[in-house]
C-alpha positions in Angstrom: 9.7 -1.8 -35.5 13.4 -2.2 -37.2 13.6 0.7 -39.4 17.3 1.9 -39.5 17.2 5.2 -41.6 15.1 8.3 -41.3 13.4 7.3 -44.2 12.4 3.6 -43.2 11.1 5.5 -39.9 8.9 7.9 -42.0 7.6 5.5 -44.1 6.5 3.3 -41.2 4.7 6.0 -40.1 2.8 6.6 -43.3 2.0 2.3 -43.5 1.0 2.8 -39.7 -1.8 5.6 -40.5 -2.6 3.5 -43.7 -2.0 6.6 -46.0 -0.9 6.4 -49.3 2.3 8.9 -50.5 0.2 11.0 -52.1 -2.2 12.1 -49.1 0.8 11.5 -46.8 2.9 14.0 -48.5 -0.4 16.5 -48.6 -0.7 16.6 -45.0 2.9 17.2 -44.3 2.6 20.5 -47.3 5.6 18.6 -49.3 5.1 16.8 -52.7 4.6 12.9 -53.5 8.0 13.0 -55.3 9.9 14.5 -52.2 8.4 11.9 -49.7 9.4 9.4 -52.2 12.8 10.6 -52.3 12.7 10.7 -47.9 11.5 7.5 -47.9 14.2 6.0 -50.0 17.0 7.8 -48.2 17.6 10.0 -51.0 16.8 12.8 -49.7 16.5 14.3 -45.7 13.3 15.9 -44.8 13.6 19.8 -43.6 13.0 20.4 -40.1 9.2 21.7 -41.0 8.0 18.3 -42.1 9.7 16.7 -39.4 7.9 19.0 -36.9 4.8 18.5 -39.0 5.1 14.7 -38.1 5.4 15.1 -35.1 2.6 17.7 -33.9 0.4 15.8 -36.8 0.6 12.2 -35.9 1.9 12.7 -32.4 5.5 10.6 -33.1 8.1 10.5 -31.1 10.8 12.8 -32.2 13.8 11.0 -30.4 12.9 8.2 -32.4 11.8 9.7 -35.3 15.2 11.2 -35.5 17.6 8.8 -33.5 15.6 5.3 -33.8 15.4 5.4 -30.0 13.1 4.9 -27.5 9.3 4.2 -28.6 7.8 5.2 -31.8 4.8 7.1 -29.8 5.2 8.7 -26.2 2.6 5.8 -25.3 1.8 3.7 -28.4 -2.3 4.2 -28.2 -3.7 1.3 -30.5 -6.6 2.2 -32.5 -9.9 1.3 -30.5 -8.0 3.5 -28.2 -7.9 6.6 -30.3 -11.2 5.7 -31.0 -12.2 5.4 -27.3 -10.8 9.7 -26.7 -12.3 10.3 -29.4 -16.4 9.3 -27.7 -14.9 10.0 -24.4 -14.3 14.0 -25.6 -17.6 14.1 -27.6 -19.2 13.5 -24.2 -20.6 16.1 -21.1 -18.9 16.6 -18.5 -21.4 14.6 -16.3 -20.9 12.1 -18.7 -17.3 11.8 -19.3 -17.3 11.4 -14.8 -20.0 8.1 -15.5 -17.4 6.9 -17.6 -14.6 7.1 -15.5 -16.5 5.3 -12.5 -17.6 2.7 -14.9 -14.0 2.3 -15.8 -12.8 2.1 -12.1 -15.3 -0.9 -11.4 -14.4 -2.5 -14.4 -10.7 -2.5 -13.3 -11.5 -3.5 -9.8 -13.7 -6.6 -11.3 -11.0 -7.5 -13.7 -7.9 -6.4 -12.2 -4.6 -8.9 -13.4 
């Protein structure tokens, strides 16, 4: 990820969540023609839609802001988020079967 500006960076993160402008802007309470203007550099978002990025879609606000470090605290890929997602649906019991079952797995397949 090379975006240089504040808006290249929030625009990434849109593409990344494969949201349009118009639902982007929705979830961050702002209006299609505002993101528009962020994304272009035109305009700076306040600090409310840049904490609403960050709480929402769990960015990085050092890089979000400064372009440093990574773009996620860890960068989870999708059949991850996927994975927390089952995994919390689960029982306790459950979620413990898991876990073992993930320890074998590692031992089996370790690199």
């Amino acid at each position: 990820m090379n975006a240089k500006t504040l808006g290249e960076r929030v625009k990434f993160v849109r593409k990344k969540h494969d949201m349009t402008q118009v639902n982007f802007a929705k979830s961050l309470g702002i209006s299609q023609a505002n993101l528009s203007e962020i994304e272009s550099g035109k305009s700076t978002p306040s600090i409310e839609v840049l904490v609403s990025l960050v709480v929402q879609y769990k960015v990085n606000l050092h890089w979000l802001i400064l372009s440093e470090e990574m773009l996620y605290t860890k960068e989870i890929e999708k059949d991850e988020v996927e994975l927390i997602s089952f995994y919390r649906q689960l029982e306790d019991i459950a979620k413990e079967e898991v876990i073992d079952y993930i320890k074998l797995k590692l031992m089996r397949y370790k690199k």
